[in-house]
Backbone and ligand atoms as CSV (ligand in chain L), in Angstrom:
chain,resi,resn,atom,element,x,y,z
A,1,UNK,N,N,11.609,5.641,13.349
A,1,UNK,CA,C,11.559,5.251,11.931
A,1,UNK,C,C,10.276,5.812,11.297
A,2,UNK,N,N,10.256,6.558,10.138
A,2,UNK,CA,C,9.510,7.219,9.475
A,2,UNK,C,C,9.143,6.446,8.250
A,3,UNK,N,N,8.144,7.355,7.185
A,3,UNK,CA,C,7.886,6.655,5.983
A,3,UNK,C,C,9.012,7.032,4.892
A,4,UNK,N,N,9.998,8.302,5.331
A,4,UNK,CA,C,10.744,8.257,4.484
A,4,UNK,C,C,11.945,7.251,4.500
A,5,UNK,N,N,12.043,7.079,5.613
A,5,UNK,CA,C,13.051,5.593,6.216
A,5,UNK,C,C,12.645,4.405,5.023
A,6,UNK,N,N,11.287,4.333,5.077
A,6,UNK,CA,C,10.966,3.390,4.897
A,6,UNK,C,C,11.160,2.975,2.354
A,7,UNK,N,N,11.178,4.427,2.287
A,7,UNK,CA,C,10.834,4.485,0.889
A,7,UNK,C,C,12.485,4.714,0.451
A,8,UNK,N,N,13.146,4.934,1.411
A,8,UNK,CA,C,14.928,5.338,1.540
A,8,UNK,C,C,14.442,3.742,0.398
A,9,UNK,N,N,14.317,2.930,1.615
A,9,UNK,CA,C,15.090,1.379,1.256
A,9,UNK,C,C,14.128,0.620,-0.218
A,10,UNK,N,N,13.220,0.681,0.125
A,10,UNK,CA,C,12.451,0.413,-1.176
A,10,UNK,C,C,11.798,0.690,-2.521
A,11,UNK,N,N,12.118,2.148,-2.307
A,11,UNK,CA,C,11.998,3.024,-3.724
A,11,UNK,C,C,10.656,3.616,-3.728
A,12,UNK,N,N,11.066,4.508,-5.201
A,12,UNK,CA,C,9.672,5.197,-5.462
A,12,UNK,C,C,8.647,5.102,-6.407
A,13,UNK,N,N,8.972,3.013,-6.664
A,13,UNK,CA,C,7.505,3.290,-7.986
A,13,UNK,C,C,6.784,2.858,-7.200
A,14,UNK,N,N,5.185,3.565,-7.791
A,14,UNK,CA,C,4.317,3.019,-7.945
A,14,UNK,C,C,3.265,2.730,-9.060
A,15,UNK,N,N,2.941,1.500,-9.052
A,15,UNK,CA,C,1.948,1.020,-9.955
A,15,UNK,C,C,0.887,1.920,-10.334
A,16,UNK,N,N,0.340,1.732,-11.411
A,16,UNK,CA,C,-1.063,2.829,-11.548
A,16,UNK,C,C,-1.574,2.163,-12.605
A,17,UNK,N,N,-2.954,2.220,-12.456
A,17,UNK,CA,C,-4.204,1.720,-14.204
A,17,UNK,C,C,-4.906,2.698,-14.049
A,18,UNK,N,N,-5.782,3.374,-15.104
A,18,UNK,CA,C,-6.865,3.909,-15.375
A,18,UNK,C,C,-8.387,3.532,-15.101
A,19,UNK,N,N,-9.306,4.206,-14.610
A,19,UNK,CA,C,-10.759,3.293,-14.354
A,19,UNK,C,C,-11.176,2.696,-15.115
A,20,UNK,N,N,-10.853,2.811,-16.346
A,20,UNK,CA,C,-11.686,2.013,-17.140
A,20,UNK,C,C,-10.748,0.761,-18.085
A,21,UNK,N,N,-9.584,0.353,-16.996
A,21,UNK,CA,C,-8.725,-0.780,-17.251
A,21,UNK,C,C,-10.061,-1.997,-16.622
A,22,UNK,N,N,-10.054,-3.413,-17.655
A,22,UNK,CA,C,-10.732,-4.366,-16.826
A,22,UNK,C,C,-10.033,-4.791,-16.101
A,23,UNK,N,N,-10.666,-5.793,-14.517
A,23,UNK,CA,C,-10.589,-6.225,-13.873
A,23,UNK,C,C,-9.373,-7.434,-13.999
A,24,UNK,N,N,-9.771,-7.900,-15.253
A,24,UNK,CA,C,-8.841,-9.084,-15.684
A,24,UNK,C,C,-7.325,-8.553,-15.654
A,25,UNK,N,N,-7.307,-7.087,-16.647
A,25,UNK,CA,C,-5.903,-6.632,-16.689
A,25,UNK,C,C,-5.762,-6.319,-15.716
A,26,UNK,N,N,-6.217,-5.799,-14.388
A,26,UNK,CA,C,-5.806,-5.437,-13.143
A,26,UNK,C,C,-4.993,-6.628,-12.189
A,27,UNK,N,N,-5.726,-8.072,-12.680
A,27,UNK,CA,C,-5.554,-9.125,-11.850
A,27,UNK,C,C,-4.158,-9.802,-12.466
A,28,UNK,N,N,-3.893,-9.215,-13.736
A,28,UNK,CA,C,-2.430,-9.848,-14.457
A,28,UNK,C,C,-1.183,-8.962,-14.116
A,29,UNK,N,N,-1.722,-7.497,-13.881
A,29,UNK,CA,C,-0.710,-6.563,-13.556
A,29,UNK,C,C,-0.139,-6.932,-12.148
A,30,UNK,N,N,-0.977,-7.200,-11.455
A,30,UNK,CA,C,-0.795,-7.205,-10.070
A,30,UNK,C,C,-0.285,-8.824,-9.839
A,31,UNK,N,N,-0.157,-9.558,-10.551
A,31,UNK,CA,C,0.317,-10.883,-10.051
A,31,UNK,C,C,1.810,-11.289,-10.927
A,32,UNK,N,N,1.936,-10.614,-11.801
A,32,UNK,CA,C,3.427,-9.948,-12.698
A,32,UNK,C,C,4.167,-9.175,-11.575
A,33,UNK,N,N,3.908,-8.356,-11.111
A,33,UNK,CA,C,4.455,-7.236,-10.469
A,33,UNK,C,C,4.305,-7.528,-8.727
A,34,UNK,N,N,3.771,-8.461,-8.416
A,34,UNK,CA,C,4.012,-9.514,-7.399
A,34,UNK,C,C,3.572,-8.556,-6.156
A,35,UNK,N,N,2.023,-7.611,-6.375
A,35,UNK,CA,C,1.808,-6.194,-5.460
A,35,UNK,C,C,0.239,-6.697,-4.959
A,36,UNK,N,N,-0.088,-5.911,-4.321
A,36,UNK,CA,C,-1.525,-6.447,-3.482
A,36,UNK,C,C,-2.306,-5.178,-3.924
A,37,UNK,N,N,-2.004,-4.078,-4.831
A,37,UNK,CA,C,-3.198,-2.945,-4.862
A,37,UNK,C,C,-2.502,-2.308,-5.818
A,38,UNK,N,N,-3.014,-1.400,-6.617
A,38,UNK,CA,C,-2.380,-0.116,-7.397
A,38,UNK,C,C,-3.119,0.800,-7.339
A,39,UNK,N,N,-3.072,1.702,-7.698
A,39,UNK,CA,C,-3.615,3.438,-7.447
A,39,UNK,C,C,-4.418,3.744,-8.743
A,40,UNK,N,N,-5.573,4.132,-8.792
A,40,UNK,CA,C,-6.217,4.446,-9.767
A,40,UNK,C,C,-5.622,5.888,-10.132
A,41,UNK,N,N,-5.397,6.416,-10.611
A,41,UNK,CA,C,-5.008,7.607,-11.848
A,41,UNK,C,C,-5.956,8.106,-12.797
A,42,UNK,N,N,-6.448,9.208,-13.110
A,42,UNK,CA,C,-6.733,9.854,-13.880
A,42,UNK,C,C,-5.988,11.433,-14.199
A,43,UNK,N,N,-5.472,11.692,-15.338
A,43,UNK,CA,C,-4.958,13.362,-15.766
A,43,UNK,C,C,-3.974,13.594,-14.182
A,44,UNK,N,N,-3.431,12.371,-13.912
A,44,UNK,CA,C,-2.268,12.346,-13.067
A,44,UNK,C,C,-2.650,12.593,-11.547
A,45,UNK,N,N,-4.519,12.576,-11.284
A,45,UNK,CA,C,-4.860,12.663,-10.085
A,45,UNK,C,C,-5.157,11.470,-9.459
A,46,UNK,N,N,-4.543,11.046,-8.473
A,46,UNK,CA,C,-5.184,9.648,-8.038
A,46,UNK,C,C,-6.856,10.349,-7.746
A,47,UNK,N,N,-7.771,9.280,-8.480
A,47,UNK,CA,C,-9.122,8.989,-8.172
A,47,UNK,C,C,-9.795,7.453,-7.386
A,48,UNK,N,N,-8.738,6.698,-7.315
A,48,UNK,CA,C,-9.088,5.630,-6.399
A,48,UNK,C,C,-7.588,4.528,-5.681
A,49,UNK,N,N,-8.013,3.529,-5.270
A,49,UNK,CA,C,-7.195,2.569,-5.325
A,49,UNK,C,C,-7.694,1.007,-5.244
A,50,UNK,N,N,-7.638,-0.043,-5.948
A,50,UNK,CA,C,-8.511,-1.284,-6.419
A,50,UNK,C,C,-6.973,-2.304,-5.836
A,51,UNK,N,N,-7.545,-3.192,-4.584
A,51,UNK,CA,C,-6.285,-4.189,-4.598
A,51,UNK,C,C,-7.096,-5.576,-4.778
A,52,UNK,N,N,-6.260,-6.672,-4.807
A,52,UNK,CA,C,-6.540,-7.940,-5.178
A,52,UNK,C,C,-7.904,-8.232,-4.598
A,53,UNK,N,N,-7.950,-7.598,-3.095
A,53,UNK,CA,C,-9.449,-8.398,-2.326
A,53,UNK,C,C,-11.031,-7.674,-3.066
A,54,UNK,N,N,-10.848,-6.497,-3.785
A,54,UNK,CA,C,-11.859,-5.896,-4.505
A,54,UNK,C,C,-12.247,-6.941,-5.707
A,55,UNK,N,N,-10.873,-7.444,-6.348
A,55,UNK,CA,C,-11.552,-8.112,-7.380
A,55,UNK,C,C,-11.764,-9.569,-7.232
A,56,UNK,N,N,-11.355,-10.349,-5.532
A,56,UNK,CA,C,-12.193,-11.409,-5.255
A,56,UNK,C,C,-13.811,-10.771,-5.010
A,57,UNK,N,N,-14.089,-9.884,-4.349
A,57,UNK,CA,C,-15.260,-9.638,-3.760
A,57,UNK,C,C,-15.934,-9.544,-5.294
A,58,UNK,N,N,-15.506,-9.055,-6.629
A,58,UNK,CA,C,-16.427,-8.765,-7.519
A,58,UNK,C,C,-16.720,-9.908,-7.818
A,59,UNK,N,N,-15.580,-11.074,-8.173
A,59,UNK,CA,C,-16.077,-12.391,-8.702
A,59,UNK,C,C,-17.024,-13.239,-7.664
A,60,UNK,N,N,-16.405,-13.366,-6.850
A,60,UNK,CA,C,-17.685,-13.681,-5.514
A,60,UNK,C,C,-18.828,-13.633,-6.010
A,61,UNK,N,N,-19.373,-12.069,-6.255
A,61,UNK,CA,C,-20.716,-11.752,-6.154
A,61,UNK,C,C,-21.317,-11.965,-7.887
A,62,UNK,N,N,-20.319,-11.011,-8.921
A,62,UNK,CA,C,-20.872,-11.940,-9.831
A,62,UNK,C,C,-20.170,-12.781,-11.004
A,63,UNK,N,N,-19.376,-13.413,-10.607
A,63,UNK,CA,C,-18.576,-14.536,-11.293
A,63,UNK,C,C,-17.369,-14.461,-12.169
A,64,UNK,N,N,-16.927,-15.147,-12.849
A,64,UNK,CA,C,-16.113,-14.543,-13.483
A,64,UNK,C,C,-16.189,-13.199,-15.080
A,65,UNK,N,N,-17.298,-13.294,-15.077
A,65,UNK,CA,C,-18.395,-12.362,-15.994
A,65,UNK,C,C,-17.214,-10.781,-15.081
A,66,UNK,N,N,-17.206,-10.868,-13.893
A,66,UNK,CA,C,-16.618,-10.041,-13.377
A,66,UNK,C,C,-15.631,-8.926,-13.710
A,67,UNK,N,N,-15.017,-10.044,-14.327
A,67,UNK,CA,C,-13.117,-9.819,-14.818
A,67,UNK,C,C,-13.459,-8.822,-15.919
A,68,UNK,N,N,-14.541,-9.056,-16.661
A,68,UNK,CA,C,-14.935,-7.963,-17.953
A,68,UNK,C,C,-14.819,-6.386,-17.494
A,69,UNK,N,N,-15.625,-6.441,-16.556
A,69,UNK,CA,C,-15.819,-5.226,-15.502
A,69,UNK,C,C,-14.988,-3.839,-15.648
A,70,UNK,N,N,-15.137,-2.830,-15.649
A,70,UNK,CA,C,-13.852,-1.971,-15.566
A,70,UNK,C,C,-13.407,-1.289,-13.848
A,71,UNK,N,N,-12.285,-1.073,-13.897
A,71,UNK,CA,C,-11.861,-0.684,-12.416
A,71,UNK,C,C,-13.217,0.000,-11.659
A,72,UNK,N,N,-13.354,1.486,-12.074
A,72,UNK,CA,C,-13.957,2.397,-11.682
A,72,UNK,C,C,-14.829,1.657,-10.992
A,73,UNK,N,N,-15.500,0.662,-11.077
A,73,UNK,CA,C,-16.987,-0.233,-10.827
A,73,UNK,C,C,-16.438,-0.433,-9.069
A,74,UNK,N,N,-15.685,-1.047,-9.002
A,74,UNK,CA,C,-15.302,-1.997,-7.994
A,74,UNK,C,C,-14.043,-1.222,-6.908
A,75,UNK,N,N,-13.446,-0.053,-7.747
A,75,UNK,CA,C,-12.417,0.566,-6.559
A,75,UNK,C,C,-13.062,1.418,-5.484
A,76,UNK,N,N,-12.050,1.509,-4.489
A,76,UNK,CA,C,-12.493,2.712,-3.523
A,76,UNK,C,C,-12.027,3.886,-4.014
A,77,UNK,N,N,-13.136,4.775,-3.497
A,77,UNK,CA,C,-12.699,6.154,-4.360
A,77,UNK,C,C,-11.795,7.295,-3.014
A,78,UNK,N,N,-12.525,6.680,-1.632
A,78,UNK,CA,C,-11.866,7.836,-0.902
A,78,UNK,C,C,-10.515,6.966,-0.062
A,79,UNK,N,N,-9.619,7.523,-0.809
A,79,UNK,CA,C,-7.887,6.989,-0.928
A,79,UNK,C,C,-7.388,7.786,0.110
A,80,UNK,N,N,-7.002,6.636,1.385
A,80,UNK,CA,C,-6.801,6.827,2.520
A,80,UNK,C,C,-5.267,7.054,2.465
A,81,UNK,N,N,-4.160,8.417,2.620
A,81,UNK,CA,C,-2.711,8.453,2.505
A,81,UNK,C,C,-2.046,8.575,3.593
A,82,UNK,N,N,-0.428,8.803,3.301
A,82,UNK,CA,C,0.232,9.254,4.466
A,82,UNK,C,C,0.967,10.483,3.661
A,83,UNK,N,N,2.126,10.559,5.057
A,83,UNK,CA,C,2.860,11.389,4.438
A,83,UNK,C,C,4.339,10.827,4.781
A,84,UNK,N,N,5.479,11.816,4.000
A,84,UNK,CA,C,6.993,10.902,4.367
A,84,UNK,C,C,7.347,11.482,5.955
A,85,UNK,N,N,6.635,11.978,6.464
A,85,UNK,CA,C,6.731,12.651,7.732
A,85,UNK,C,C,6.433,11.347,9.005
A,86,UNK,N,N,5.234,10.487,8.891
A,86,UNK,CA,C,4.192,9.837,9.568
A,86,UNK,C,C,5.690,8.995,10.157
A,87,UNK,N,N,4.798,8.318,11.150
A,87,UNK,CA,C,5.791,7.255,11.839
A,87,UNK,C,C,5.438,5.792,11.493
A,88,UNK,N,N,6.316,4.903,11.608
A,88,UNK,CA,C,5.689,3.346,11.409
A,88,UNK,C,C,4.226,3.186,12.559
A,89,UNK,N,N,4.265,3.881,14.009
A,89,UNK,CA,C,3.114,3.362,14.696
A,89,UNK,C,C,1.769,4.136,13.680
A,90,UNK,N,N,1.771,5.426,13.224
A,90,UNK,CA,C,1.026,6.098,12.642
A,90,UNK,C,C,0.200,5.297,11.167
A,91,UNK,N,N,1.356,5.200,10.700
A,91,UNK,CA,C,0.804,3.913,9.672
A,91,UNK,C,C,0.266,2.481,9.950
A,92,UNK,N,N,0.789,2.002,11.219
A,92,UNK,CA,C,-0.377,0.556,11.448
A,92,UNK,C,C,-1.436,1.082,12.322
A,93,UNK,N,N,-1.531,2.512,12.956
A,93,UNK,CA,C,-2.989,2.688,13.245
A,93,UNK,C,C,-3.839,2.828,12.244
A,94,UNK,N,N,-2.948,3.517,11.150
A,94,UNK,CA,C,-4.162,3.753,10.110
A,94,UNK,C,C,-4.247,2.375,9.461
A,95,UNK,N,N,-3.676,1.840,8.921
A,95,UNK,CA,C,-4.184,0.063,8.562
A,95,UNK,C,C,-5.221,-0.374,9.183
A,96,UNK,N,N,-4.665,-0.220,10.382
A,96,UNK,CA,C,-6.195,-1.161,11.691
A,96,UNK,C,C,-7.068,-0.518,11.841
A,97,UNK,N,N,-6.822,0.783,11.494
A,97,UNK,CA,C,-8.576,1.491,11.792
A,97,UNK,C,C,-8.868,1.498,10.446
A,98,UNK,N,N,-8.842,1.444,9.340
A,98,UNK,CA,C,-9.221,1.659,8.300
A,98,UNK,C,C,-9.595,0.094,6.826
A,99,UNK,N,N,-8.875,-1.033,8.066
A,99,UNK,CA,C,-8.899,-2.418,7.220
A,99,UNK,C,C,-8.677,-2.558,6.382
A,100,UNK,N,N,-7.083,-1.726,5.955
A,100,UNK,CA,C,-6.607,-2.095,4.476
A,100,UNK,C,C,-5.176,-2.124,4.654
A,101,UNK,N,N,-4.424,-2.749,3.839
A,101,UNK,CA,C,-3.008,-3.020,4.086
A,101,UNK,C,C,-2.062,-1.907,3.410
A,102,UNK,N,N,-2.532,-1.060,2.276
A,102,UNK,CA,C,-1.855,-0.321,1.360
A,102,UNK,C,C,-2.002,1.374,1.507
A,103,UNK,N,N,-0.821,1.986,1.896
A,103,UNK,CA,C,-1.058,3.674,1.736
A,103,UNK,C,C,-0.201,4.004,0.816
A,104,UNK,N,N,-0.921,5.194,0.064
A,104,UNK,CA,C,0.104,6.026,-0.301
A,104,UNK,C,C,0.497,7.236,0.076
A,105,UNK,N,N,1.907,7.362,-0.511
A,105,UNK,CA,C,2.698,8.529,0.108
A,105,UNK,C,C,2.486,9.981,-0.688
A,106,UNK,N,N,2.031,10.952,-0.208
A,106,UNK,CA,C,1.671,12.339,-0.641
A,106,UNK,C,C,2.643,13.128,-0.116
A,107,UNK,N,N,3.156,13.932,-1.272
A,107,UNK,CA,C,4.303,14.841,-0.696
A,107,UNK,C,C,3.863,15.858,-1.605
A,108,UNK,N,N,3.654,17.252,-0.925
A,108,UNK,CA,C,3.604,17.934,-2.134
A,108,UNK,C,C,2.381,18.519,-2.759
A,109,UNK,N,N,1.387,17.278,-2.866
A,109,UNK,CA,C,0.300,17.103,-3.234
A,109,UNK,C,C,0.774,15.961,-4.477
A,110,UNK,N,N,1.543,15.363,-4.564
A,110,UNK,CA,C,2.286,14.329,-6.036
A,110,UNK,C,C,2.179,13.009,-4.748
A,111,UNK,N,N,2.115,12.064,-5.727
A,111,UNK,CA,C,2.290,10.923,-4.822
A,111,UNK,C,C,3.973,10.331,-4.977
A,112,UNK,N,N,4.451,10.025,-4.420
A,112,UNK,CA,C,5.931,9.721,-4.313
A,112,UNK,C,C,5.901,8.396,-3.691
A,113,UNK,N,N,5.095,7.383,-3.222
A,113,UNK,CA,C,5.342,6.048,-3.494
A,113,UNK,C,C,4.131,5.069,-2.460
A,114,UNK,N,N,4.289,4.009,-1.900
A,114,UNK,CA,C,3.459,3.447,-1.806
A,114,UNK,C,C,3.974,2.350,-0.394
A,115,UNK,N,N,3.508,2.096,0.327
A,115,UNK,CA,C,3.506,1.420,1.814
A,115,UNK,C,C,2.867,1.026,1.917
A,116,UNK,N,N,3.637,-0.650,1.700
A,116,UNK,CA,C,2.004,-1.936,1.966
A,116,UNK,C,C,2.468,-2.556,3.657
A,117,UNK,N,N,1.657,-3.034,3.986
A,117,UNK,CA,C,1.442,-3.783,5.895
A,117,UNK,C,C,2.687,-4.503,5.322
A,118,UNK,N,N,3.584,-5.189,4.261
A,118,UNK,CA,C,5.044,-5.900,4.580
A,118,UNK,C,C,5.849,-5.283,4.977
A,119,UNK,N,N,5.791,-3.663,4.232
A,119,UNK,CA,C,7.034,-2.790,4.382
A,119,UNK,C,C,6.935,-2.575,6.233
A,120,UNK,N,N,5.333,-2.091,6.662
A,120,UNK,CA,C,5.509,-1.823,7.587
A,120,UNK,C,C,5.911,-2.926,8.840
A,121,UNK,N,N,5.801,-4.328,8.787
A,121,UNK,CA,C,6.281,-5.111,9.359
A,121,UNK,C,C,7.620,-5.580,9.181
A,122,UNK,N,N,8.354,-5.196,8.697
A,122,UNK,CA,C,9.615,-5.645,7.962
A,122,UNK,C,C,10.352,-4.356,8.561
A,123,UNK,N,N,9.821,-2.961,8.906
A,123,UNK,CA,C,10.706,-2.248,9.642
A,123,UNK,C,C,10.309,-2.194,10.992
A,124,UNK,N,N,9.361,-2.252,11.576
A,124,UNK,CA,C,8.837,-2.685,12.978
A,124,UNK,C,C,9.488,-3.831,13.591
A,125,UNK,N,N,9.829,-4.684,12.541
A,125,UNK,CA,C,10.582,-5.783,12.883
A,125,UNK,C,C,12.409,-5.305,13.638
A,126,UNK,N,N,12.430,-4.934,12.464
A,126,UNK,CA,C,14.220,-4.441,11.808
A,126,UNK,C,C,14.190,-3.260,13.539
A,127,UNK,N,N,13.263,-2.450,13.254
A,127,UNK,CA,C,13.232,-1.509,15.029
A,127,UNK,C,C,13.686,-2.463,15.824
A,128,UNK,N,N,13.007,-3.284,16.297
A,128,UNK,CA,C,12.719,-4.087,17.366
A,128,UNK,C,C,13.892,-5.018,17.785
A,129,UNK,N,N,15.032,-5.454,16.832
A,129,UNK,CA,C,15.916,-6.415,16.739
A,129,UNK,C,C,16.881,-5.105,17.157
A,130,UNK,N,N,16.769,-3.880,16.670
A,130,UNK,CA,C,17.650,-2.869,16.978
A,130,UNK,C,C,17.790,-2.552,18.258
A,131,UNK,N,N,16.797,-2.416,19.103
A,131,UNK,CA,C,16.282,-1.863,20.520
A,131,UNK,C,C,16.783,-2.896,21.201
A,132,UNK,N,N,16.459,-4.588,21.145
A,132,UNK,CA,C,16.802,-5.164,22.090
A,132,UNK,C,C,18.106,-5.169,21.961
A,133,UNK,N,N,18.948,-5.481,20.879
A,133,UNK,CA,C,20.627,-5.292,20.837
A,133,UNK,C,C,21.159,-4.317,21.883
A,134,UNK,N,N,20.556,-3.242,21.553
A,134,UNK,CA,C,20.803,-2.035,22.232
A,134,UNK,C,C,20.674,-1.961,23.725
A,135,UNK,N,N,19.812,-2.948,23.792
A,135,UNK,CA,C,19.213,-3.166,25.533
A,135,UNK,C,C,20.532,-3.850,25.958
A,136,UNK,N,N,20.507,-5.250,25.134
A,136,UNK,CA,C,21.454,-5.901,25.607
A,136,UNK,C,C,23.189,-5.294,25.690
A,137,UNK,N,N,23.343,-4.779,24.698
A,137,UNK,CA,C,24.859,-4.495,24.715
A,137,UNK,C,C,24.598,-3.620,26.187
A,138,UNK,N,N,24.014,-2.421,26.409
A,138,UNK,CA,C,23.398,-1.550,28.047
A,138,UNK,C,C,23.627,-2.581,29.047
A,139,UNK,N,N,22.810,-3.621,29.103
A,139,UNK,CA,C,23.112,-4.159,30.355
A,139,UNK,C,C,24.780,-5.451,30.618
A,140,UNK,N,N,25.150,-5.320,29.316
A,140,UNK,CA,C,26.604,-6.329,29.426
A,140,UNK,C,C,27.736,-5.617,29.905
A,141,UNK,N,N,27.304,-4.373,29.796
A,141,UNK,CA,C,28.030,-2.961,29.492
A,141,UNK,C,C,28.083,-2.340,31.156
A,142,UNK,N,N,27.437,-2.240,31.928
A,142,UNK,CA,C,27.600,-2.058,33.194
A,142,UNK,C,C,26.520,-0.994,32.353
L,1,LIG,P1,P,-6.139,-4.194,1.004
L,1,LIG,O1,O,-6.134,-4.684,2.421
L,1,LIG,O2,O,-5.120,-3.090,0.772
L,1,LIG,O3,O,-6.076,-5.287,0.008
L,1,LIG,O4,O,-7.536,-3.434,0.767
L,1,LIG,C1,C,-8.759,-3.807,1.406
L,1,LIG,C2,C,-9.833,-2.826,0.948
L,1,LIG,O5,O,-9.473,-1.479,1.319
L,1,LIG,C3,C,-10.076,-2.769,-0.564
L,1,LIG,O6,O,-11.449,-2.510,-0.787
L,1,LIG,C4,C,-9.237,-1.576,-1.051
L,1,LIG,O7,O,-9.768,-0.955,-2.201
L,1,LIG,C5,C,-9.321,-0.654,0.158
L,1,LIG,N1,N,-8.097,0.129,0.366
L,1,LIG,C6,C,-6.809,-0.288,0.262
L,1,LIG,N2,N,-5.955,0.694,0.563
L,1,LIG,C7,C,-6.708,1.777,0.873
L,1,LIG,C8,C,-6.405,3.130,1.248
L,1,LIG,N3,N,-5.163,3.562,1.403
L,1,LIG,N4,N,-7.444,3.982,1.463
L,1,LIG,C9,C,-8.718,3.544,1.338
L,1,LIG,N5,N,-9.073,2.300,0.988
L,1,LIG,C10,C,-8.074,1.418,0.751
């Protein structure tokens, strides 16, 4: 199972704001749209990606004064991707080595969609229920 497996079933939007969207509109987009991160964009280049735990860490440190804030302040700029090629193990190494739940998909050099740690547990899962079936029907089977 691949990432294109994976974007087969769940499609190809992804979310996007500009750096200099505030924090506040970031925190309404993302709780509407029921997502854990979106992709910063500029002149159609991703320049970052800002998810929900960036804009606890801003209020954390300085309050809700925070929310005023604009993206650019608080996102990561070096945007860790995949490709529709990668495998599901390929994508939770990069999660665990990298401590973030969200990639995006580069095809091309265009981004074509987005793979959060649910998608990838939700087909790791869906594998796994497949394989043992498979085991089992093998051994009922002579
Ligand atoms: P997340 O676990 O996706 O909520 O993100 C945790 C932290 O990693 C936040 O600071 C994000 O900005 C950052 N982050 C999320 N996804 C990526 C990615 N694909 N590449 C680099 N940093 C990321």
């Amino acid at each position: 199972m691949n990432v294109a497996t994976i974007l087969k079933a769940k499609g190809n939007e992804v979310s996007s704001v500009s750096p200099e969207m505030s924090l506040r509109d970031v925190a309404v987009l993302l709780s509407e749209r029921r997502i854990g991160a979106v992709l910063v964009m500029q002149d159609r280049k991703v320049v970052g990606i800002i998810s929900e735990r960036d804009i606890v860490k801003a209020v954390a440190k300085s309050g809700g004064e925070a929310l005023n804030g604009p993206v650019r302040e608080v996102m990561t700029s070096r945007v860790v991707t995949c490709g529709l090629n990668d495998s599901v193990d390929e994508l939770m190494d990069s999660m665990t080595t990298g401590r973030f739940r969200h990639l995006p998909v580069i095809e091309k050099g265009e981004v074509v969609g987005i793979v959060s740690i649910g998608d990838v547990v939700k087909h790791r899962i869906a594998e796994t229920v497949m394989e043992t079936e498979a085991m089992r029907l093998y051994i009922a089977n002579g």
